[in-house]
C-alpha positions as CSV (number, residue, x, y, z in Angstrom):
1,X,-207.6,-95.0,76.7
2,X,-208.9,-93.5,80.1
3,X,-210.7,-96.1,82.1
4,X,-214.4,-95.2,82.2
5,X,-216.7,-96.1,85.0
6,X,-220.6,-95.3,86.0
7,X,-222.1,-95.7,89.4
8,X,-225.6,-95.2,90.3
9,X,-225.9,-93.0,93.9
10,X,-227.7,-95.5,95.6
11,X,-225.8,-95.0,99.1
12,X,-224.0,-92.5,100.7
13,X,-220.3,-93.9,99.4
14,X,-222.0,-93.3,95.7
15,X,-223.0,-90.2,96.9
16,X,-219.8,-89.1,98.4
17,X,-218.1,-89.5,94.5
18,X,-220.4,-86.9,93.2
19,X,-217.7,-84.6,91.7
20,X,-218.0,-80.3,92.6
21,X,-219.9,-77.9,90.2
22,X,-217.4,-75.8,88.0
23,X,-219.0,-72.6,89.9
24,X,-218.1,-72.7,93.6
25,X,-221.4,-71.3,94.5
26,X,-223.2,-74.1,93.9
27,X,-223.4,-77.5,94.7
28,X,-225.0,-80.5,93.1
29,X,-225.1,-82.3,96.9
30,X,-227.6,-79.5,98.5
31,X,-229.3,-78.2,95.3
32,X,-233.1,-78.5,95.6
33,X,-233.9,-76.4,92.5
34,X,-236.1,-79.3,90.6
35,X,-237.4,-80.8,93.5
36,X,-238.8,-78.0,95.0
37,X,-240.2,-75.4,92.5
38,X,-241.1,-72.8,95.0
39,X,-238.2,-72.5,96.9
40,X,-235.9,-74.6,95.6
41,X,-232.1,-73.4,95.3
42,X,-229.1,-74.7,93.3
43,X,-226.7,-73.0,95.8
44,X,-224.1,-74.5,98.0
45,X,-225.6,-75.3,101.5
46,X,-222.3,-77.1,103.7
47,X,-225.5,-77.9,106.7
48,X,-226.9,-80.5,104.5
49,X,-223.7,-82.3,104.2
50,X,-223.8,-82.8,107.9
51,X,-220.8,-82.6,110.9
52,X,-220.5,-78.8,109.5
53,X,-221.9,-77.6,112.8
54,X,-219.4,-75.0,114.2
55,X,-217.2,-75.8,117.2
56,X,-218.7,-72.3,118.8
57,X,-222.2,-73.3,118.1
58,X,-222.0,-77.2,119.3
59,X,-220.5,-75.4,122.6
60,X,-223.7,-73.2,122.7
61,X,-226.1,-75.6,122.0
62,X,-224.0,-77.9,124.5
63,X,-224.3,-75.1,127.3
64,X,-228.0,-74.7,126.5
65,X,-228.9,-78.2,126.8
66,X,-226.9,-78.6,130.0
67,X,-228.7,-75.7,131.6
68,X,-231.9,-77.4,130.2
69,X,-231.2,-80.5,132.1
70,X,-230.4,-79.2,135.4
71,X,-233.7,-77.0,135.2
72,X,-235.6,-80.4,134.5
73,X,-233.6,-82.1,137.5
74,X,-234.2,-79.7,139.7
75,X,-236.2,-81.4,142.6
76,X,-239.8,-79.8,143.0
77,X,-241.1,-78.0,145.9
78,X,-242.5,-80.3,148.7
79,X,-245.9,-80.0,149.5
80,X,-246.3,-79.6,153.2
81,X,-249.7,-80.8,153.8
82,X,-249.2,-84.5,151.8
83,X,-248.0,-87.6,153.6
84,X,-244.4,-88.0,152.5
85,X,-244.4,-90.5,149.2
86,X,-243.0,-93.7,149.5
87,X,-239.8,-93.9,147.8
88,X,-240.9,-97.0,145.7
89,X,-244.3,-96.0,145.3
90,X,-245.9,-96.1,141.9
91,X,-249.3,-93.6,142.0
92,X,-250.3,-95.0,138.9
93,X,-250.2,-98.4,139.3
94,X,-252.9,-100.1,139.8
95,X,-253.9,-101.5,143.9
96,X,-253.0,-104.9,144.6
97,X,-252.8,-106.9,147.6
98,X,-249.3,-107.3,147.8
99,X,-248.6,-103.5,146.9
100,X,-251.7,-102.0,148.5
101,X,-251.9,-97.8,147.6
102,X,-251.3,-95.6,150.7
103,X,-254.6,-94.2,149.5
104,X,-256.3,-97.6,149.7
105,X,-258.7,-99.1,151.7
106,X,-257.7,-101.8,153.6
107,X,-261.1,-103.4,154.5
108,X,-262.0,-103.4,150.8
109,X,-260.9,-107.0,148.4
110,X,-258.2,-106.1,146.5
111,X,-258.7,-105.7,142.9
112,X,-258.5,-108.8,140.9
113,X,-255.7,-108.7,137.8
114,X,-257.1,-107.3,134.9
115,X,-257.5,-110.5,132.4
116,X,-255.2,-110.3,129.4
117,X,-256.2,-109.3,126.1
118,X,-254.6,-110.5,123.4
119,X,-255.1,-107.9,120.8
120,X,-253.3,-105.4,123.0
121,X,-251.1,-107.0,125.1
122,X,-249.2,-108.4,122.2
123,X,-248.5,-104.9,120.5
124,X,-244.9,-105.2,121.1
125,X,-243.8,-108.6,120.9
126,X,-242.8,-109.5,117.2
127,X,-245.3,-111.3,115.1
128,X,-244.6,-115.3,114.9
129,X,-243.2,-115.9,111.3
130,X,-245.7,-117.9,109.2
131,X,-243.5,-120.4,107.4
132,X,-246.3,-121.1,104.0
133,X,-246.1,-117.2,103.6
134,X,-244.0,-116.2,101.0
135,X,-241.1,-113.9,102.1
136,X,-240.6,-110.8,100.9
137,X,-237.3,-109.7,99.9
138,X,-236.3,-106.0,101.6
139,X,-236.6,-103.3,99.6
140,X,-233.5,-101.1,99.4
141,X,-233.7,-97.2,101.6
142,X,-232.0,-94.4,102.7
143,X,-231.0,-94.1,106.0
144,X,-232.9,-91.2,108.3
145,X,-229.9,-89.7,108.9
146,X,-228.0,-89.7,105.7
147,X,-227.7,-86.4,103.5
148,X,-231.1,-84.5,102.9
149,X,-230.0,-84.4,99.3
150,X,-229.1,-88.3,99.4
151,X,-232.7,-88.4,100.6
152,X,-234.1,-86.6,98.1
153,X,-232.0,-89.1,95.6
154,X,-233.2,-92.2,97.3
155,X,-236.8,-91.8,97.4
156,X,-237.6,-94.1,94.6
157,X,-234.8,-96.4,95.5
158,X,-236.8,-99.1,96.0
159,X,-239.7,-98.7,93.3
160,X,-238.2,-96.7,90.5
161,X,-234.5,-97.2,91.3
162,X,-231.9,-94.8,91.6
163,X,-232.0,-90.9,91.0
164,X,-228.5,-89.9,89.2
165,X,-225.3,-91.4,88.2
166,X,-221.4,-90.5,88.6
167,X,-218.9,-90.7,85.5
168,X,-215.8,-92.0,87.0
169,X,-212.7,-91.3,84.7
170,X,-209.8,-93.8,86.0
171,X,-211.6,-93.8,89.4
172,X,-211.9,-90.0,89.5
173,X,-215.2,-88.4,89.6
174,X,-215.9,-86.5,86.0
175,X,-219.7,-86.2,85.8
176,X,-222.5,-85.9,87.4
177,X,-226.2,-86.8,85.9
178,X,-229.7,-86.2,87.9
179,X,-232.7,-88.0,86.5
180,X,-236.4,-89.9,87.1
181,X,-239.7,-89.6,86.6
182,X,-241.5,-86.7,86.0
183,X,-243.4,-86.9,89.0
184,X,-240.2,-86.8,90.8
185,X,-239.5,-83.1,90.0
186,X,-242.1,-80.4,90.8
187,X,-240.7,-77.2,88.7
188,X,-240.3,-80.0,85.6
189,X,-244.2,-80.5,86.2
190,X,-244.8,-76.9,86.2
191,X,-242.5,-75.7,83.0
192,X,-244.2,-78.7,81.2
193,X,-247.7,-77.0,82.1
194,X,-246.5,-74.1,80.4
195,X,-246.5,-76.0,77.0
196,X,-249.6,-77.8,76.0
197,X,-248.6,-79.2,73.0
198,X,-246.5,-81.6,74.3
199,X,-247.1,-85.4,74.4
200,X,-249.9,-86.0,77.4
201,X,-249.5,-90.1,77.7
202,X,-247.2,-91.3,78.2
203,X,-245.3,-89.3,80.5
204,X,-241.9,-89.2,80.0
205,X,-238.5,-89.5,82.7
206,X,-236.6,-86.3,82.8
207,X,-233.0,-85.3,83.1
208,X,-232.6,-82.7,85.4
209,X,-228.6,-82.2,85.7
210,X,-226.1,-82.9,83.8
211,X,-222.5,-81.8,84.1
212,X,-218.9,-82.1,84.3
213,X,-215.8,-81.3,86.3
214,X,-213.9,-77.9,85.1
215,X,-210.8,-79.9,84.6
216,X,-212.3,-82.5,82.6
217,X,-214.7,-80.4,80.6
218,X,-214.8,-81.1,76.3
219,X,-214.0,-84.7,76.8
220,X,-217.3,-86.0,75.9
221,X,-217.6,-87.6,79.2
222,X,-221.5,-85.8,79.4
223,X,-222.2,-87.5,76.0
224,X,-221.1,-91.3,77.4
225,X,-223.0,-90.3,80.7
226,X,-226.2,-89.3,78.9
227,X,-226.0,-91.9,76.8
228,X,-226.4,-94.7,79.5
229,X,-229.0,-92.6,81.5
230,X,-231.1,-93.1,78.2
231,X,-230.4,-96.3,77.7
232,X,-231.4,-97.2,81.5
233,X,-234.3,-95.0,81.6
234,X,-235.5,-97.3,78.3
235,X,-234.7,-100.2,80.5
236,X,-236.9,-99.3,82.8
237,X,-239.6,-99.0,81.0
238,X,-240.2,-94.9,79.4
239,X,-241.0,-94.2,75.8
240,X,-239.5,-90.7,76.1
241,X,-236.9,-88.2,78.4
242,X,-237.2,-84.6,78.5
243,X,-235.3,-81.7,79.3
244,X,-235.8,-78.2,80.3
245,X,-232.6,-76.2,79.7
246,X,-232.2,-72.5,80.2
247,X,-230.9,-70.4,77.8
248,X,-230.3,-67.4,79.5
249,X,-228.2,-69.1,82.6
250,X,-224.4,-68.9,82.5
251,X,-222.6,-72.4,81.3
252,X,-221.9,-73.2,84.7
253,X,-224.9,-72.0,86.3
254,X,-227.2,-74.1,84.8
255,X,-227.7,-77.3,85.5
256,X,-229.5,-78.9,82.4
257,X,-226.5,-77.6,79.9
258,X,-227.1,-75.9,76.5
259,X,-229.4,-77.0,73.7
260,X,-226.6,-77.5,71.4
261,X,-225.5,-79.9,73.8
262,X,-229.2,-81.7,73.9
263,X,-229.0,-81.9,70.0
264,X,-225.2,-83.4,70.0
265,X,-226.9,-85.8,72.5
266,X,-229.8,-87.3,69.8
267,X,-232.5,-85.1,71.2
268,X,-234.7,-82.9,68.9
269,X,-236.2,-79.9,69.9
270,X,-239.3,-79.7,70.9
271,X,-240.1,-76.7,72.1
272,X,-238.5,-73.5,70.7
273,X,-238.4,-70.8,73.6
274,X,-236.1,-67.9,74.2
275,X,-235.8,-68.9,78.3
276,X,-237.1,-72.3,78.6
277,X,-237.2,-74.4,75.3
278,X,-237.9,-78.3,75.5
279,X,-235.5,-81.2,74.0
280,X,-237.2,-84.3,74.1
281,X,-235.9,-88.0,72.8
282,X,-237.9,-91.0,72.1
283,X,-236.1,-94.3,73.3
């Protein structure tokens, strides 16, 4: 028996397991499609992967910010009828009498320290730690720099929990599942408009993706998968999951499968339509 493993992709090692799509021309680690239902696209995008920057254009950009920094170093024109500045002279500061302004007047008092005040003086300095207060444990995030589709993934990380799930098969990525709230997923929102019969309250989570690995396709790994995004969806508190498959899309170009898949999966059908039908489960 093949040794079966699920990880949630709550970090960018996670996210590196997520396996390839069966079509080359798309990519589950740059698609957008759900979360943005305007202009959202399931193709493959290598920029959002980061360190795909071309040697040819990190040279030109390279070049470009060099020739930007000499411009901004350049010294500027003298003017000829100032007084030369003083090399540590500071025009903003304000006049003291230890470090008078050349502009000053010297028969004037100098200018007494302006008196401290403590609700903007302190802005920087951390807070003292009150030690009755409770603490509160940190909340786990995405780093800024990490993946846009990562980002896009870990969003809820630390309210709703993670976004998708990998299907290891003896350590070796098989399957890949998208999922969360409904809010979550704009172009869900807007096919569910399109049906008013379906359930108002409470809103269920969604599965937007699910699929498998050309090499290990018919193995019922996107069965086992589902089946413990249900069952952690119900954990986490939802009555009912949704999806929107396309009929018309090509087996590998779609990225919520087949309805005959939904069915084998324990949803029913909820509604029938020749584009954009709706499977729905109650858990």
């Amino acid at each position: 028996m093949p040794d079966l493993e699920i990880v949630d992709v709550a970090d960018e090692a996670a996210f590196r397991l997520i396996p390839p799509c069966a079509d080359p021309s798309f990519d589950h680690r740059s698609c957008d499609y759900w979360e943005d239902s305007d202009r959202g696209s399931k193709a493959r995008r290598t920029g959002w992967l980061g360190g795909s920057e071309s040697p040819d254009a990190a040279a030109g950009n390279a070049g470009a910010a060099g020739n930007a920094a000499a411009v901004q170093s350049a010294p500027a024109p003298a003017n000829p009828f100032a007084p030369p500045p003083r090399a540590d002279a500071n025009p903003f500061a304000p006049a003291s009498a230890a470090a008078p302004r050349p502009d000053a007047n010297p028969f004037a008092p100098a200018q007494a320290s302006r008196p401290r005040n403590p609700f903007l003086d302190d802005l920087d300095e951390t807070p003292a730690e009150n030690p009755f207060a409770p603490k509160r444990a940190a909340r786990p995030a995405i780093a800024a720099e990490a993946p846009r589709k990562l980002q896009l993934l870990g969003r809820g990380l630390g309210i709703f929990g993670s976004y998708a799930k990998v299907l290891l098969v003896d350590g070796r990525p098989a399957a890949y599942c998208q999922f969360g709230p409904l809010s979550a997923y704009p172009r869900a929102l807007r096919l569910r408009d399109l049906y008013p019969k379906l359930p108002s309250a409470p809103l269920p989570a969604v599965i937007t993706c699910i699929a498998t690995t050309s090499e290990t396709r018919r193995a019922g790994h996107a069965l086992s998968l589902v089946a413990a995004v249900c069952d952690d969806l119900g954990r986490r508190g939802f009555a009912a999951v949704e999806v929107y498959p396309e009929v018309m899309a090509r087996e590998d170009a779609t990225p919520a499968a087949r309805t005959e898949f939904w069915i084998r999966a324990g949803f029913r059908l909820a509604v029938d339509d020749d584009h954009y039908p709706v499977v729905r489960k109650e858990l």
